[in-house]
C-alpha positions in Angstrom: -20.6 3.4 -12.8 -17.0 4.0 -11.2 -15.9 3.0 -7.8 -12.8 5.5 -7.3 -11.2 3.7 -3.6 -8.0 5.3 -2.0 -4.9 3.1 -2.2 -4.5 3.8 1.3 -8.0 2.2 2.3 -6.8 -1.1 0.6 -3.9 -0.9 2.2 -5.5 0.1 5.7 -8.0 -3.0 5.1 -5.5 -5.5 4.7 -3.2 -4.7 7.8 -6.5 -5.2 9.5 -6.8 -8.6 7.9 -3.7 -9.6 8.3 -3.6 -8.6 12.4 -7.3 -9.8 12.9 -6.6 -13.2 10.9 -3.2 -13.9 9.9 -2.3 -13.7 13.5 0.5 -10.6 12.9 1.2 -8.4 15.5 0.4 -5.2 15.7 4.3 -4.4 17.0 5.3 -5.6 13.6 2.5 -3.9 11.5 3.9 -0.2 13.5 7.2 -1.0 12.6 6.5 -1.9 8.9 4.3 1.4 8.7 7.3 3.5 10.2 9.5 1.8 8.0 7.6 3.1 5.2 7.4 6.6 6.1 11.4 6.5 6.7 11.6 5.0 3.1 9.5 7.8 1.7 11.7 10.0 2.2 14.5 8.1 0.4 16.2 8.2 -3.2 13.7 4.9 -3.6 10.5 6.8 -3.4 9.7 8.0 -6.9 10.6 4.5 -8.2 8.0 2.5 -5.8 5.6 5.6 -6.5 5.9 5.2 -10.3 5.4 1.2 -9.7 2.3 1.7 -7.2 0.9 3.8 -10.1 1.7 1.4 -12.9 0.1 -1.6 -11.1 -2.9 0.4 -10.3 -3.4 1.4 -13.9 -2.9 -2.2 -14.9 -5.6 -3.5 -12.7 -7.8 -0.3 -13.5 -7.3 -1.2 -17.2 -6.3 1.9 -17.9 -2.9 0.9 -19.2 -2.4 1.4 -23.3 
């Protein structure tokens, strides 16, 4: 059986974590998320997208 789970929904859950737990603001969570979306839009992007993917294959063991 496979378990297919959005990137963004790990993602999502840990920022919660972190704020509920680690004690992280949630002015500094906003302003790493906008930071993001100004980044996306960069020459950087395909090269963190292309990583992301990588990593996720790796721990998917779909990697050959």
């Amino acid at each position: 059986m496979t378990i297919t789970l959005p990137l963004v929904v790990v993602l999502g859950a840990v920022v919660w974590l972190a704020i509920r737990f680690l004690g992280v603001r949630l002015w500094v969570a906003a302003a790493i998320a906008l930071f993001g979306f100004y980044l996306a839009h960069t020459w950087v992007a395909p090269a963190i997208d292309h990583t992301t993917r990588s990593g996720v294959e790796v721990v998917n063991g779909n990697r050959k």
